[in-house]
C-alpha positions as CSV (number, residue, x, y, z in Angstrom):
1,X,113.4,106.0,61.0
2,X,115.9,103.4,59.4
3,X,117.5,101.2,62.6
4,X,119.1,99.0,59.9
5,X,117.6,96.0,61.9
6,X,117.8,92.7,60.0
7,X,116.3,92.0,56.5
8,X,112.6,91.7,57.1
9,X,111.7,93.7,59.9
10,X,109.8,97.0,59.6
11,X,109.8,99.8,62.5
12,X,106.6,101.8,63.0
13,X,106.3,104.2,65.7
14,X,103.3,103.3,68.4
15,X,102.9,107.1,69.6
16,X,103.7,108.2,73.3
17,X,105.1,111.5,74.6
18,X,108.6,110.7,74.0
19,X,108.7,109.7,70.9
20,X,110.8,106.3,71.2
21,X,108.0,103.3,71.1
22,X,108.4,101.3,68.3
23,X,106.5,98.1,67.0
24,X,108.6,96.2,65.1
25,X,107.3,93.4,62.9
26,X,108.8,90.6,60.4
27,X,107.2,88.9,57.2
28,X,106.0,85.7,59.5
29,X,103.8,88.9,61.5
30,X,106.1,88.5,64.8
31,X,106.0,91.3,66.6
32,X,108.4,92.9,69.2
33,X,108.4,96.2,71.4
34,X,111.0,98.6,70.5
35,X,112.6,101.2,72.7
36,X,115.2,103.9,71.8
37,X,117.6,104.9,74.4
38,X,116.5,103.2,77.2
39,X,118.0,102.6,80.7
40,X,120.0,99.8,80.7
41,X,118.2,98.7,84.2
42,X,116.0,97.2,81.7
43,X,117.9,93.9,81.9
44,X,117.4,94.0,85.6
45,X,113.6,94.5,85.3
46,X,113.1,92.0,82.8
47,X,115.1,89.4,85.0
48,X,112.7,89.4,87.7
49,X,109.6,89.6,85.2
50,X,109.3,92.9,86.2
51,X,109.0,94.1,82.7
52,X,108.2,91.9,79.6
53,X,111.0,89.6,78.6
54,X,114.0,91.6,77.0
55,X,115.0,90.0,73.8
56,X,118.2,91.5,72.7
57,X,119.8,94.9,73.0
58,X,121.6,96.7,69.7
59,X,124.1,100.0,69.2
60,X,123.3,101.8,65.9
61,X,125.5,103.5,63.7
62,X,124.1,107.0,65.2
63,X,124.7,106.6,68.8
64,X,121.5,105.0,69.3
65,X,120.8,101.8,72.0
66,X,117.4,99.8,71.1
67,X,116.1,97.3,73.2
68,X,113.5,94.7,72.0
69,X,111.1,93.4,74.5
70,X,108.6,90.5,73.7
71,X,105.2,92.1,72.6
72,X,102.2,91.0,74.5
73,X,98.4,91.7,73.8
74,X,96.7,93.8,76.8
75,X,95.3,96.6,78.4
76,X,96.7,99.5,81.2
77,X,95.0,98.8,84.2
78,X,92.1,100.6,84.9
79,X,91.9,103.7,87.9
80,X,89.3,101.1,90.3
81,X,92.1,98.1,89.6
82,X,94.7,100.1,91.0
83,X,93.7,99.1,94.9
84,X,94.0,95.8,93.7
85,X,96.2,93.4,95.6
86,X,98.1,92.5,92.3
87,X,99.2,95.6,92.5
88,X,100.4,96.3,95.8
89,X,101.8,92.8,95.9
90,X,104.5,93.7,92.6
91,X,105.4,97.0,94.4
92,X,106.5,95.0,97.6
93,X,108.2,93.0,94.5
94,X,110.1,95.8,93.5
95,X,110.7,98.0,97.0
96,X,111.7,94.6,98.7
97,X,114.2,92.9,95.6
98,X,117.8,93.3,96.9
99,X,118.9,92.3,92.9
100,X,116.7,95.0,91.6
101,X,118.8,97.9,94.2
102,X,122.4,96.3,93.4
103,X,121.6,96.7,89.2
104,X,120.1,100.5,89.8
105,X,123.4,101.3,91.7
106,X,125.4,99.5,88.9
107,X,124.1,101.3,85.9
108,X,124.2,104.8,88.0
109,X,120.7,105.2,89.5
110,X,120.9,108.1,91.2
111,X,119.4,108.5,95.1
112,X,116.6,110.7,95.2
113,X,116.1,112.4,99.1
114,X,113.6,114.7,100.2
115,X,115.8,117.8,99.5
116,X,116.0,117.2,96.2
117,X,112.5,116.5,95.7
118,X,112.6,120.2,97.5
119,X,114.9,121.5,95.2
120,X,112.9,120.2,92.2
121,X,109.8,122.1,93.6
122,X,111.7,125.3,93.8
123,X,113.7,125.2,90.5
124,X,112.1,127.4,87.8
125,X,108.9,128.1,90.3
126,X,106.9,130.8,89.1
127,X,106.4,134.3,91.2
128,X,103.1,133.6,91.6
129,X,103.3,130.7,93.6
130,X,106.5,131.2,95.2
131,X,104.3,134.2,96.6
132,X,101.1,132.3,96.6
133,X,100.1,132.2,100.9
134,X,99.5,128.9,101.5
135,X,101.9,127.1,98.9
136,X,104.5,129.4,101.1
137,X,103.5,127.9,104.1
138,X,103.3,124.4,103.2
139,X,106.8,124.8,101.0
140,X,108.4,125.9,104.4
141,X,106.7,123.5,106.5
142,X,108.1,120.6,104.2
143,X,111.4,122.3,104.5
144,X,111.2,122.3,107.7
145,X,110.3,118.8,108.3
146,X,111.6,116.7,106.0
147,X,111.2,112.7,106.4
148,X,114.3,111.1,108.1
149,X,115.6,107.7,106.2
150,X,118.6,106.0,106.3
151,X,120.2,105.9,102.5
152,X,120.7,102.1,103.2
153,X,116.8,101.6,103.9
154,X,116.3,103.3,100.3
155,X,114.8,100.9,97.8
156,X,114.3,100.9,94.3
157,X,111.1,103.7,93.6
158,X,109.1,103.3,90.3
159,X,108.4,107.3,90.5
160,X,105.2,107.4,88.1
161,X,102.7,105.1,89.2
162,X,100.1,106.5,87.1
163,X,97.6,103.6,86.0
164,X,98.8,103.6,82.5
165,X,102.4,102.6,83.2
166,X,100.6,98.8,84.3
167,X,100.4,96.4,81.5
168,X,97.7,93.2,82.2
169,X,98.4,90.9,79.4
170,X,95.8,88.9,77.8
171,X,97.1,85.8,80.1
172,X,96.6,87.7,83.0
173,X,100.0,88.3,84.1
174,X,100.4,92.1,85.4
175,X,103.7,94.5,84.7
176,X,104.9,97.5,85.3
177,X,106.5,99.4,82.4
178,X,107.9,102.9,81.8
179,X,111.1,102.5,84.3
180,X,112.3,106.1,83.0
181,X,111.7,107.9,86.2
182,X,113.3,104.8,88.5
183,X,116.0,106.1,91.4
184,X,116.8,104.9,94.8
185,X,114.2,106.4,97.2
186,X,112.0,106.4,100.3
187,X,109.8,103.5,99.2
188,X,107.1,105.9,101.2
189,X,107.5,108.1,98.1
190,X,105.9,105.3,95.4
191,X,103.1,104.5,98.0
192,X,101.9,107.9,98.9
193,X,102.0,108.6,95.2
194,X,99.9,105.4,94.3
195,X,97.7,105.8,97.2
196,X,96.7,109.3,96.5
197,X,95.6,108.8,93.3
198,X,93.8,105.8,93.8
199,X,92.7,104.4,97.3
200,X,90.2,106.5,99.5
201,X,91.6,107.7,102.2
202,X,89.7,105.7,104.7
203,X,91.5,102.6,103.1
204,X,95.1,104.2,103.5
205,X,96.1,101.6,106.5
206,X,94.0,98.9,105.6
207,X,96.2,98.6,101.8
208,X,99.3,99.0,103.3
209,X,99.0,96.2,105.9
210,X,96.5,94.4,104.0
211,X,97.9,94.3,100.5
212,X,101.4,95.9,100.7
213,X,101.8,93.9,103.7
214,X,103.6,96.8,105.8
215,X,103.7,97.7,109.6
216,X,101.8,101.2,109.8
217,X,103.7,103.7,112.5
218,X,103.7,107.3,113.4
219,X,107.0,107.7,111.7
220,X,105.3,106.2,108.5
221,X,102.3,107.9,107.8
222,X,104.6,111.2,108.5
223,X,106.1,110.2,105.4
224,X,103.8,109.6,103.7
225,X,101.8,112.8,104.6
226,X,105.0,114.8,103.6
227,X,105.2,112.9,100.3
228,X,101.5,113.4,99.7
229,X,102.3,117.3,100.3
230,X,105.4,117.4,98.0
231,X,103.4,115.8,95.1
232,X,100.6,118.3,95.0
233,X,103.2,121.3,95.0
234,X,105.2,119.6,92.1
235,X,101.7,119.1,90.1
236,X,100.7,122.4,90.9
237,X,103.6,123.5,89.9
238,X,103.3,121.0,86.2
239,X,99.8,122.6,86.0
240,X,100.6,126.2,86.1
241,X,103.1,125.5,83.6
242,X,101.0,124.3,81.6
243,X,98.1,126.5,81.7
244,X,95.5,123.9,83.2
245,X,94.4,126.2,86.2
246,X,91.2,124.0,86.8
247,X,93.3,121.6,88.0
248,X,95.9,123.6,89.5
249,X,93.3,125.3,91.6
250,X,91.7,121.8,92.8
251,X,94.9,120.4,94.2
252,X,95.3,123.7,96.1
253,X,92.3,123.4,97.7
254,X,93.0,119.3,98.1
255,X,96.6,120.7,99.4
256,X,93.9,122.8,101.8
257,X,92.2,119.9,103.4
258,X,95.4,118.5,104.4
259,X,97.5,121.2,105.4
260,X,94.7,122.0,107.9
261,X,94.7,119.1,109.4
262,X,98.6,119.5,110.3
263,X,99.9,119.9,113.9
264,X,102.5,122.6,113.1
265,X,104.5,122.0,116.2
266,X,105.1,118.5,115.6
């Protein structure tokens, strides 16, 4: 795809599901990461090193916005690195950075509550699990109870904390890319999602105080019990969809184990 970037620099597409990744590369063999029709919170990220460092920003003639980030040599983390302190520690970056929730605002970062999480659950949902006995239940119960948060107290939420959206350079510094699923959330909502995937159970309170560095309350590990709940309908949900019913069956039974557990009348 022509860009009509300066005389020198080639464009060659690095793959991904979207389509938009781009290496671009000079005749001195400099190198920069190339994004089509990114969000423009980019800047913001990049600021607080976030992100690698954004270089420029260009319009094309079709409509297009690219942004060129430095390109660094390095690896996703790894599923075992993802308990890592490193890692909670540039969350706490992120939910804690008053700079990081006035830019989201300012470039129209929407707020993302527990209803619409809801909503997103229920939007296109198959018959067969809208049916399906205990996804009913559970669906309901989440209705029923959903977390309480001030919109003030919401923070700046990644939203895909999938190992592969961490980038350890060859220096050793850590970020964390792939900002297209960012919104103003219930930090509670990036933790249980991380945690889930990643840190035993047994290990829940000792990360979050430990690493993340967080009072652990009754009000909190609601929260993140409800987002826990929430994410396995919405992958059940992805995974039904998609025809992967090996999967979609184990987190029904994982969505078991933790349903049963529940005190319905709390």
């Amino acid at each position: 795809m022509d860009f009509r970037l300066d005389n020198g620099w080639q464009i060659r597409p690095i793959g991904g599901s979207t389509g938009m990744a781009y290496m671009g590369i000079n005749e001195e063999q400099q190198k920069l990461f190339i994004k089509r029709n990114t969000s423009p919170f980019l800047a913001a990220l990049s600021l607080e090193k976030i992100t690698p460092r954004l270089v420029w920003t260009k319009h094309t003639s079709t409509g297009d916005t690219l942004t060129a980030q430095e390109w660094l040599n390095g690896r996703c983390l790894k599923r075992e690195e993802m308990k890592d302190p490193v890692v909670a520690k540039l969350i706490a970056r992120v939910h804690h950075s008053a700079l990081l929730k006035k830019m989201l605002r300012q470039v129209g970062g929407i707020y993302l509550s527990p209803a619409d999480l809801l909503s997103n659950y229920f939007r296109g949902l198959s018959s067969d699990l809208r049916h399906h006995p205990l996804l009913k239940q559970v669906a309901n119960f989440l209705r029923a109870n959903q977390p309480i948060l001030n919109f003030r107290h919401y923070q700046v939420s990644h939203g895909d904390l999938n190992h592969k959206n961490w980038l350890l350079s060859d220096s050793g510094r850590l970020y964390l890319v792939d900002w297209e699923s960012a919104a103003l959330a219930d930090p509670a909502l990036d933790l249980s999602m991380l945690m889930r995937q990643y840190v035993p159970r047994q290990d829940w309170q000792d990360w979050l105080i430990n690493k993340y560095q967080i009072r652990v309350d009754r009000q909190l590990e609601k929260r993140l019990q409800w987002y826990e709940m929430l994410q396995l309908l919405l992958e059940i949900k992805d995974f039904h969809q998609r025809g992967r019913f090996f999967e979609m069956n184990r987190n029904i039974l994982d969505l078991a184990k933790i349903f049963e557990k529940i005190d319905l009348n709390q």
